[in-house]
C-alpha positions in Angstrom: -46.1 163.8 125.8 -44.0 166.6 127.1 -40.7 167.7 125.8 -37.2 167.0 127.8 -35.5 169.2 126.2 -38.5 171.9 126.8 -38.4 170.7 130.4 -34.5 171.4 131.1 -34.9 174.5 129.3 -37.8 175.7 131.9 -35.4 174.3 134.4 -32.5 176.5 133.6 -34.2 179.8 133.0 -35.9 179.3 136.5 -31.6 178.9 137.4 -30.5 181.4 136.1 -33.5 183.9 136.7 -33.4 183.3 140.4 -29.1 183.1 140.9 -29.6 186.3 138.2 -31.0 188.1 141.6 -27.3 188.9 143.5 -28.8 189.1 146.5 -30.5 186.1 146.3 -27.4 184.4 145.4 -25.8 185.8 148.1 -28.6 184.9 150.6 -28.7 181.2 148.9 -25.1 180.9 149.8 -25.2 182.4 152.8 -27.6 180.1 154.0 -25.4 177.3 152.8 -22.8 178.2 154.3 -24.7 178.7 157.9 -26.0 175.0 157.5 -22.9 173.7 157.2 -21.8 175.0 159.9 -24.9 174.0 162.5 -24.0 170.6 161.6 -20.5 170.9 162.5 -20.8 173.0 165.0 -19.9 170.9 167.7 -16.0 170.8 165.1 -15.8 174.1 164.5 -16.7 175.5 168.4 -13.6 176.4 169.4 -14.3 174.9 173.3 -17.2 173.3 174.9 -20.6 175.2 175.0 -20.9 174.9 178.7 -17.3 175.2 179.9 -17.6 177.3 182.5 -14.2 180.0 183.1 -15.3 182.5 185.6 -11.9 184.1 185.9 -12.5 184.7 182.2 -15.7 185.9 181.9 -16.6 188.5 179.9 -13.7 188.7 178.1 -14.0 190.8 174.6 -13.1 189.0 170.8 -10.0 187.7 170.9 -8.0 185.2 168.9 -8.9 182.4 171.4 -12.5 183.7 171.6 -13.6 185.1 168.4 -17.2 186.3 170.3 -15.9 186.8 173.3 -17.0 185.2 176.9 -20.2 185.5 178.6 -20.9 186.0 182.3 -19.8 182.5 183.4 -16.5 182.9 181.2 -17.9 180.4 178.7 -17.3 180.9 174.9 -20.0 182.6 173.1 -18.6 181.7 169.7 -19.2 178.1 170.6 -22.6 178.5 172.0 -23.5 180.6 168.8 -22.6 177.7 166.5 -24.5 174.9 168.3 -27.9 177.8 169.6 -27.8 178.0 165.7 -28.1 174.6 165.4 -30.7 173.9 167.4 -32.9 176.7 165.9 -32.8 175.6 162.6 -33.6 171.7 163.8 -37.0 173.6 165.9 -37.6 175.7 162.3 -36.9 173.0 159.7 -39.0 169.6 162.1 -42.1 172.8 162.9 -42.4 173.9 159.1 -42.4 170.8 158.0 -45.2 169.7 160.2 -47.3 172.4 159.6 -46.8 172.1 155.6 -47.8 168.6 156.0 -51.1 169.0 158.0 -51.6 172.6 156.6 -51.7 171.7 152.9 -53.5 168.5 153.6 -56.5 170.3 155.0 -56.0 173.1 152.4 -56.3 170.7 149.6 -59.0 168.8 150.8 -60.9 171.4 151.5 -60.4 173.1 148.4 -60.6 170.1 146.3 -64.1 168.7 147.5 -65.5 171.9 149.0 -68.9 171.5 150.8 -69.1 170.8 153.9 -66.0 169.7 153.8 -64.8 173.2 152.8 -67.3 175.2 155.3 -65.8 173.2 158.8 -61.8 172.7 157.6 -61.8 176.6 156.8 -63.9 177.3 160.2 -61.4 175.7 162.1 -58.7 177.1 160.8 -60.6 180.5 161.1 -60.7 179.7 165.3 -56.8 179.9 164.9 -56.4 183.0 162.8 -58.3 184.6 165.6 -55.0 184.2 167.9 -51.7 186.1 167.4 -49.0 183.6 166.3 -47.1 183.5 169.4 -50.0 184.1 172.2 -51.2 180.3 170.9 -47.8 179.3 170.5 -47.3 180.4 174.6 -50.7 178.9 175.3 -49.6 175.6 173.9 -46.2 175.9 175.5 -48.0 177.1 178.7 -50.4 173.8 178.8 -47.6 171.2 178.1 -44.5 172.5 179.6 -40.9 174.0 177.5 -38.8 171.8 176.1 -37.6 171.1 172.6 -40.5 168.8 171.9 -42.9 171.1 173.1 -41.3 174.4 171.0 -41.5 172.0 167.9 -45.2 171.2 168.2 -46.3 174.6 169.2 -44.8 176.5 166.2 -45.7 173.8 163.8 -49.3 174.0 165.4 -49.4 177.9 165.1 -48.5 177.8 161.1 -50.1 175.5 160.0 -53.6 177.8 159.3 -51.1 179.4 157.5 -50.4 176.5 155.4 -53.7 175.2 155.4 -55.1 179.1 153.6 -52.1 179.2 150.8 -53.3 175.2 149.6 -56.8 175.6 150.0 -56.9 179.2 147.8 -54.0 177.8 145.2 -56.0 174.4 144.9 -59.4 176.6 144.3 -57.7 177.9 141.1 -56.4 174.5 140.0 -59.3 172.5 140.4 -61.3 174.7 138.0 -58.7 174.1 135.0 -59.5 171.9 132.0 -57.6 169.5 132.7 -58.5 168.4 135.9 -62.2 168.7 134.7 -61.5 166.3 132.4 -59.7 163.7 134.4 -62.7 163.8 136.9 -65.3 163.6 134.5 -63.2 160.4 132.9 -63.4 159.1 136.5 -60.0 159.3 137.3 -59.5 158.4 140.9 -59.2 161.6 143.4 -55.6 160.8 144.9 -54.2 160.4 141.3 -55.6 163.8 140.0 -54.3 165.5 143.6 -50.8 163.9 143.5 -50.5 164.5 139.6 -52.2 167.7 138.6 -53.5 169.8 141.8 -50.6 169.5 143.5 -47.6 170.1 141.4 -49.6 173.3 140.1 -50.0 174.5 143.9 -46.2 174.3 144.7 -44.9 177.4 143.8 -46.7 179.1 146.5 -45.7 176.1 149.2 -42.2 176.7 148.4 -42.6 180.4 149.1 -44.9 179.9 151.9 -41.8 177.5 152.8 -38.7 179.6 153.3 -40.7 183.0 154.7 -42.1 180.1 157.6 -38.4 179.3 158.8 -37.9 181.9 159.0 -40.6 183.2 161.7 -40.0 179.9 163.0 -36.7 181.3 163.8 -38.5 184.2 165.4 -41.0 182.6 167.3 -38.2 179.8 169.0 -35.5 182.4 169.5 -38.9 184.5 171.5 -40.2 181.3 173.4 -36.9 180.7 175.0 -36.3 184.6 175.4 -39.4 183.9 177.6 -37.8 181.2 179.0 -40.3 178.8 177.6 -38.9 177.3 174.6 -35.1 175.1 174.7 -33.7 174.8 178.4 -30.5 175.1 179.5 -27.7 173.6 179.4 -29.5 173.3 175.6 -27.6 176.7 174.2 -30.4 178.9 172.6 -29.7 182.3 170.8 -33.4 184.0 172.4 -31.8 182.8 175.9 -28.2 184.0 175.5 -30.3 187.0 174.4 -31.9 187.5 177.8 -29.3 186.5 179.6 -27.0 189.2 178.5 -29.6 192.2 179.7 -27.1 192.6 183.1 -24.1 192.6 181.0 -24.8 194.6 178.0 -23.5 198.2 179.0 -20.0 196.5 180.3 -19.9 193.6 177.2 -21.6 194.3 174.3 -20.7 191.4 172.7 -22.8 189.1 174.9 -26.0 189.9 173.0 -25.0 191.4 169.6 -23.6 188.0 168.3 -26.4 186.1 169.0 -29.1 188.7 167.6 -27.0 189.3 165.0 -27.1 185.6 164.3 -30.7 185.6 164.1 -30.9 188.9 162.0 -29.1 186.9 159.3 -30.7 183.7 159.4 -34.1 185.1 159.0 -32.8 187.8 156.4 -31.1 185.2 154.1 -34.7 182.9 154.4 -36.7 186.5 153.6 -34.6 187.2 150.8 -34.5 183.7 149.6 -38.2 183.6 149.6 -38.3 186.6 147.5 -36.3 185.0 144.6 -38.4 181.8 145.2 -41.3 184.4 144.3 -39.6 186.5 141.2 -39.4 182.4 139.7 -42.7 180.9 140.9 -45.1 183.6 140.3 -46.0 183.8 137.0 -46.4 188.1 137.9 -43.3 188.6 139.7 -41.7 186.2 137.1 -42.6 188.2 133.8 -41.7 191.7 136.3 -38.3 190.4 137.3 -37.7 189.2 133.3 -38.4 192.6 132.3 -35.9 194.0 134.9 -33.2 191.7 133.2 -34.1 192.3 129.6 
């Protein structure tokens, strides 16, 4: 029977261990405060994201367009807000797929090994032989851009990832004591997954987790750089990128919002993912403990 009080104890040192980290504090905040305002984007956006203004385009930062104007006068500020948006809907719906059908193959395999083990891992192998976003343009390629599309291709290309991190983590868990016990007893297979493997296998998932979104990020901002991933009028920070090649001698602003807009997203997931690390890995854990002791 375990102990409450031993539990919320656990609990709060993992707290105060990670929010002990300043920067990831900072870059837990930060990334609260940036999903608070995707969702309200279309409140905060000072105009409409495809107002078009020609006799105002290109206009610098200003009080009545805190990013400035783009080409077609229309306000980058808005268009940040709501590209932002729509990146973190791709990274969030993709990552979650990919955990999903990664650590369901990952487990399986790991868990009943065999044959099982030798064609799951073969075929994961297949995809590991393709750079992330050569497959991710090869699926894009095949089925056309479009949100959908973007979605299923990133979630498609991490998932191997996904599928490796379960299959090795649930190779370790499978092997302790406990779980040799509870088969031998006959315990049924989905109860010893869903109640030992896998709440000893999440630590790495959750890391796994937050360093996916962002290269999600990456990989949707790159797609529609390309001109493959969200079409217009769907505002998208890698097209407002690309768009602002002709422009960026006589405005700078046109592309250093929205790549600085992406530099911070996947920053704040990177360094989130590292305090995720410092708490769920029993190594980095008793390291980052020393540092504070």
């Amino acid at each position: 029977m375990t102990d409450p009080s031993g539990d919320r104890n656990a609990r709060m040192s993992n707290w105060r261990l990670m929010f002990g980290n300043p920067v990831t504090a900072i870059s837990a905040i930060l990334l609260v405060a940036i999903v608070l305002a995707a969702l309200g984007a279309h409140w905060l956006a000072p105009s409409g994201v495809n107002d078009v203004d020609v006799p105002n385009a290109l206009q610098p930062p200003s009080g009545s367009h805190w990013f400035g104007t783009d080409e077609l006068g229309r306000d980058i500020a808005s268009r940040v807000l709501v590209a932002i948006r729509a990146s973190l809907q791709v990274a969030v719906i993709s990552v979650a797929f990919a955990l999903i059908v990664g650590v369901t193959v990952g487990v399986i395999a790991g868990y009943r090994g065999g044959w099982m083990d030798t064609v799951f891992m073969r075929c994961v192998d297949v995809m590991f032989a393709f750079p992330v976003l050569l497959l991710a343009l090869a699926i894009v390629a095949i089925l056309g851009p479009g949100l959908t599309t973007t979605i299923l291709a990133i979630g498609v290309v991490y998932t191997p990832i996904f599928a490796r991190v379960a299959r090795a983590s649930t190779l370790g868990a499978r092997v302790e004591p406990y779980v040799a016990v509870s088969r031998s007893m006959g315990t049924p297979h989905r109860y010893i997954l869903t109640r030992h493997v896998l709440p000893n296998i999440a630590g790495p998932l959750i890391v796994q987790t937050s360093l996916s979104l962002a290269f999600a990020i990456l990989s949707e901002a790159a797609l529609s750089f390309l001109g493959l991933g969200l079409q217009p009028p769907q505002p998208s920070l890698g097209r407002m990128i690309f768009d602002s090649q002709g422009f960026v001698t006589l405005a700078w602003w046109v592309a250093v919002f929205p790549g600085a807009a992406i530099f911070v997203i996947v920053l704040a997931f990177n360094l989130l993912g590292d305090g995720l690390r410092d708490v769920l890995d029993p190594k980095q854990r008793t390291t980052a403990e020393a540092r504070r002791g």
